[in-house]
DSSP file (Angstrom, degrees, kcal/mol; ACC not computed):
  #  RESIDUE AA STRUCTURE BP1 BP2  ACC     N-H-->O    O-->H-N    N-H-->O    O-->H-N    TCO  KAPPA ALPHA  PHI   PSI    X-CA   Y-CA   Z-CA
    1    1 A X              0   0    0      0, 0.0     2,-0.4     0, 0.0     0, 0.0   0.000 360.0 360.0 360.0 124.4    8.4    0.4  -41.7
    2    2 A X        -     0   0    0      1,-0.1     3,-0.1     0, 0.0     0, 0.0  -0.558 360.0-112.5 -99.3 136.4    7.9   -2.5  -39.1
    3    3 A X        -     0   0    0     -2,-0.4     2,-0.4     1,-0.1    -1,-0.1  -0.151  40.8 -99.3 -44.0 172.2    7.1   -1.5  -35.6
    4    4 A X        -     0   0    0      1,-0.1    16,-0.3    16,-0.0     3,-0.2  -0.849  21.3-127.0 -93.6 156.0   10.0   -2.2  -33.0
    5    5 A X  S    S+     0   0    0     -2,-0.4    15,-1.6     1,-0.2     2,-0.9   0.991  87.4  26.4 -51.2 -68.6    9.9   -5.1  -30.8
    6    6 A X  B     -A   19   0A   0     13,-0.2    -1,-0.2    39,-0.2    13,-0.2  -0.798  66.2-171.8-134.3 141.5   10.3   -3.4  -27.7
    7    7 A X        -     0   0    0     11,-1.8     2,-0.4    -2,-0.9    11,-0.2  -0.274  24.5-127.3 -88.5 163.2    9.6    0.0  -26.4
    8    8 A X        -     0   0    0      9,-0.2     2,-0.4    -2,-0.1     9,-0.2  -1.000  35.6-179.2-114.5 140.0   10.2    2.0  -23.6
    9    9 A X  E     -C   16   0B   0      7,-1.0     7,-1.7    -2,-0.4     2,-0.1  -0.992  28.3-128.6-136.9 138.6    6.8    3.9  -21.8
   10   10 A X  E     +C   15   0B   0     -2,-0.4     2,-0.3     5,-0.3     5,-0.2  -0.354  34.1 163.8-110.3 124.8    6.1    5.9  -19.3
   11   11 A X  E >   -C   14   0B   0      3,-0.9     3,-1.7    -2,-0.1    -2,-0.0  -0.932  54.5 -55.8-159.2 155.2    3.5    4.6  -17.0
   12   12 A X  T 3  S+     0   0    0     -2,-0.3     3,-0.1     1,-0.3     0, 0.0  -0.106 120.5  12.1 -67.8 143.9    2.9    6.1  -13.5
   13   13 A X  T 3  S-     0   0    0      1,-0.1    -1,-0.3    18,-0.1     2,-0.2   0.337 130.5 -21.2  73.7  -2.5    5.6    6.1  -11.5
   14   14 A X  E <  S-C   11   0B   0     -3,-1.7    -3,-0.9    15,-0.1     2,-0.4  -0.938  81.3 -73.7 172.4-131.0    8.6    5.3  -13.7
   15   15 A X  E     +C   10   0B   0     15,-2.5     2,-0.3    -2,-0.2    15,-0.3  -0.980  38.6 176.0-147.0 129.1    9.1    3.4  -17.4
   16   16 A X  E     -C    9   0B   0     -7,-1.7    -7,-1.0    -2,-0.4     2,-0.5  -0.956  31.8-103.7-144.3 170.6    8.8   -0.1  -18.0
   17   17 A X  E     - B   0  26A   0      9,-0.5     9,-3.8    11,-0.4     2,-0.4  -0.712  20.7-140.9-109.0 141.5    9.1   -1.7  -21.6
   18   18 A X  E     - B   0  25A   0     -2,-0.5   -11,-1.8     7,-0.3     2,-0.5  -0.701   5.1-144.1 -61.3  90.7    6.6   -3.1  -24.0
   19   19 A X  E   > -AB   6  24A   0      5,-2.6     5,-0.7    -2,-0.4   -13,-0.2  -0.918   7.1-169.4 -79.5 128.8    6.9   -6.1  -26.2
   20   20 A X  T   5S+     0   0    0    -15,-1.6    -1,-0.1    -2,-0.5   -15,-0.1   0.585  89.2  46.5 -57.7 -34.3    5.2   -5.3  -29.4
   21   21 A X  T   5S+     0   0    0      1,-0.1    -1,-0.1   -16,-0.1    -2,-0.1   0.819 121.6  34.1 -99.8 -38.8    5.5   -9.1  -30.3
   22   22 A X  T   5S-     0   0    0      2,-0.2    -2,-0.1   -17,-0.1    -1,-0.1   0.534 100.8-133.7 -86.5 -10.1    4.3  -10.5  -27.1
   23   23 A X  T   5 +     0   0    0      1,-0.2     2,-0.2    -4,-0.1    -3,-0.2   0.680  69.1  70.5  73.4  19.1    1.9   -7.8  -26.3
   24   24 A X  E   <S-B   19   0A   0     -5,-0.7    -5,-2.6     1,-0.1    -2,-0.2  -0.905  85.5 -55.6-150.2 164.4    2.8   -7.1  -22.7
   25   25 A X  E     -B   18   0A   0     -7,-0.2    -7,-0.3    -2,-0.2     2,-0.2  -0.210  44.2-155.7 -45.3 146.1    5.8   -5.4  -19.7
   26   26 A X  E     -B   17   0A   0     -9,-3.8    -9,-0.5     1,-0.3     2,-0.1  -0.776  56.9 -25.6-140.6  97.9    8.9   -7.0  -20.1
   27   27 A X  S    S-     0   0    0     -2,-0.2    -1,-0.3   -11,-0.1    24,-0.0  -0.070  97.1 -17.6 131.7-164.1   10.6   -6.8  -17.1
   28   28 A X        -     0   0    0     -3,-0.1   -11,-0.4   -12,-0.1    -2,-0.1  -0.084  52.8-104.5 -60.9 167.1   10.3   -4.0  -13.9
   29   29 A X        -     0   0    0    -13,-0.1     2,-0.2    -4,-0.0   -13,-0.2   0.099  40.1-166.5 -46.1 179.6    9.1   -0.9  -13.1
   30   30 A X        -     0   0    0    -15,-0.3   -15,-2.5   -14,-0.1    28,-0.0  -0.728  24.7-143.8-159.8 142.8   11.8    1.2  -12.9
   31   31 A X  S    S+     0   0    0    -17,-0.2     2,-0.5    -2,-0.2   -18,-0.1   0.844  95.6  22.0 -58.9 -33.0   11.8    4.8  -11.4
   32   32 A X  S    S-     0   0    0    -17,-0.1     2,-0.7   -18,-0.0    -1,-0.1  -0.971  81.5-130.6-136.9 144.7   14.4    6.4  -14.1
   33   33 A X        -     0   0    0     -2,-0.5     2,-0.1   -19,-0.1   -17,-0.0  -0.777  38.9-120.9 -99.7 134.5   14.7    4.5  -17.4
   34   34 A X     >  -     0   0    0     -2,-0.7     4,-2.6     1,-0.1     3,-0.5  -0.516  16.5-116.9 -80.3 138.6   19.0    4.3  -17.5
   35   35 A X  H  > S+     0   0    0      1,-0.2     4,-1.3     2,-0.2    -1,-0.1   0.762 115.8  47.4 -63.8 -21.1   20.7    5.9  -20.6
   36   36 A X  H  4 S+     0   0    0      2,-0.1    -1,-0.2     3,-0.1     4,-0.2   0.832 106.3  56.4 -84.1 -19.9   22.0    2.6  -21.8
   37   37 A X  H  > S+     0   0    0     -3,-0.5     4,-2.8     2,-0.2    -2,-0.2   0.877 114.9  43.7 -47.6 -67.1   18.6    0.7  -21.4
   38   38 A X  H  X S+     0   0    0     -4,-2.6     4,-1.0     1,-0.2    -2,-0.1   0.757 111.8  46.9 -34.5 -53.7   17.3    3.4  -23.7
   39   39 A X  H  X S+     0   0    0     -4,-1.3     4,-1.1     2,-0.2     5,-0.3   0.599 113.8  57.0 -87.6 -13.5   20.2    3.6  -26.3
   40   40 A X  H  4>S+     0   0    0      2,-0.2     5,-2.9    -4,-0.2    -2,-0.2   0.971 112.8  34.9 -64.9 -62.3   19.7   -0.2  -26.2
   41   41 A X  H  <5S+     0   0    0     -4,-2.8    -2,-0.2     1,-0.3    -3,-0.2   0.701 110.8  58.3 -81.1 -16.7   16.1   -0.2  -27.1
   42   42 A X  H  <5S+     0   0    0     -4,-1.0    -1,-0.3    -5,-0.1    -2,-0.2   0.817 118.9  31.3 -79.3 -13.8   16.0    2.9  -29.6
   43   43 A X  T  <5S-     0   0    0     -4,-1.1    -3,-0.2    -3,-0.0    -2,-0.1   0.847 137.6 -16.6-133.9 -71.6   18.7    0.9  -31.9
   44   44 A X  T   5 -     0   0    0     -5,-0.3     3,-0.2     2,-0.1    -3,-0.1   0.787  69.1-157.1 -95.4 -21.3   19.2   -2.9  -32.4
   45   45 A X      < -     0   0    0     -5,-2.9     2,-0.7     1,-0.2   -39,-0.2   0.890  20.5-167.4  64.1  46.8   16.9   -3.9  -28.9
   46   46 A X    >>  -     0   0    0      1,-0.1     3,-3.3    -6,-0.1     4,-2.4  -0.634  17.9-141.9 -52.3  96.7   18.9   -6.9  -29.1
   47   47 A X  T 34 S+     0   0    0     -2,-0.7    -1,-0.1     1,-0.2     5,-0.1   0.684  98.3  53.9 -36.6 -26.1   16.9   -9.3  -26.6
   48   48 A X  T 3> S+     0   0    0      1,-0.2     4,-2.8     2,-0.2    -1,-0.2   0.919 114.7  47.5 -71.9 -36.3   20.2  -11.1  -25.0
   49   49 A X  H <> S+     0   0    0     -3,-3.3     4,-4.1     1,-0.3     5,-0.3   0.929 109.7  46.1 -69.1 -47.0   21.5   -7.4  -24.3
   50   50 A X  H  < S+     0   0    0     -4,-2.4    -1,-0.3     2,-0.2    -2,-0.2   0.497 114.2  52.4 -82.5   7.3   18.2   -5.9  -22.8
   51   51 A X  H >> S+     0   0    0     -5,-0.5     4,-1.3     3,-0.1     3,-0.6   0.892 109.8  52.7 -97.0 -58.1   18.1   -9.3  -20.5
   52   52 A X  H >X S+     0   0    0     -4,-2.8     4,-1.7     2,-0.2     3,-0.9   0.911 114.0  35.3   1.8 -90.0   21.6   -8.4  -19.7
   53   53 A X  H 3X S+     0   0    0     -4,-4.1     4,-0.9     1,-0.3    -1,-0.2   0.695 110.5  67.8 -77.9  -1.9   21.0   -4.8  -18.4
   54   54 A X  H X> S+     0   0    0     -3,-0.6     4,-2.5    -5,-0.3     3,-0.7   0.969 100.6  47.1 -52.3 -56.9   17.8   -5.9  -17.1
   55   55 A X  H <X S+     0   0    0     -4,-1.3     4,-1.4    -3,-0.9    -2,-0.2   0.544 108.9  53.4 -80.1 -18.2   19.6   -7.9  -14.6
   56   56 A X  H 3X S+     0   0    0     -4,-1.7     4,-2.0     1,-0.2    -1,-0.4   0.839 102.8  52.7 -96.2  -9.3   21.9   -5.5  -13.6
   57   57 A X  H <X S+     0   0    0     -4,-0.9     4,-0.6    -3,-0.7    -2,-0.3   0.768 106.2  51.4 -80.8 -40.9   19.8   -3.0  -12.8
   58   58 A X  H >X S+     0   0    0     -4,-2.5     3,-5.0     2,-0.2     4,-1.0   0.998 111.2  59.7 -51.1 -55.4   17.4   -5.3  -10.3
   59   59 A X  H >< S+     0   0    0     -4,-1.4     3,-3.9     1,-0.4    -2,-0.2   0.826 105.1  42.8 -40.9 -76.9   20.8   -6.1   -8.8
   60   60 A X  H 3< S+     0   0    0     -4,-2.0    -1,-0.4     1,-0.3    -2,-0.2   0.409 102.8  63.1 -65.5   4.2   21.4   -3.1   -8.1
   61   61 A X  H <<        0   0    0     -3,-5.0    -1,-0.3    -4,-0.6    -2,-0.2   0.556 360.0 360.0 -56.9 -25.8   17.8   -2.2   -6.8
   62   62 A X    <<        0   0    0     -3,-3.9    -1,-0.2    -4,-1.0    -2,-0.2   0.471 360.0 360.0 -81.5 360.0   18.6   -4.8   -4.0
């Protein structure tokens, strides 16, 4: 069974995700990890997708 790429983790103050492959955060904190963020990264973590809901979610931070 091969690890997944990227995770979500709990680190104080919110979630931010874990590359397994790069070893490091990938992208912001965030206070609430968003239910589609989530369903994103438990089942294909298709990068294009999680860049994608990355982006809207800063947007809407602003």
């Amino acid at each position: 069974m091969s690890k997944r790429r990227y995770v979500a983790r709990g680190v104080p103050g919110g979630y931010r995700i874990w590359d397994n492959k790069g070893r490091r955060w990938w992208g912001d904190l965030y206070e609430l990890c968003p239910d589609d963020l989530l369903t994103e990264l438990n089942s294909t973590a298709d990068p294009d997708r999680i860049s994608t809901l990355l982006k809207r979610y800063r947007a809407l931070k602003r």
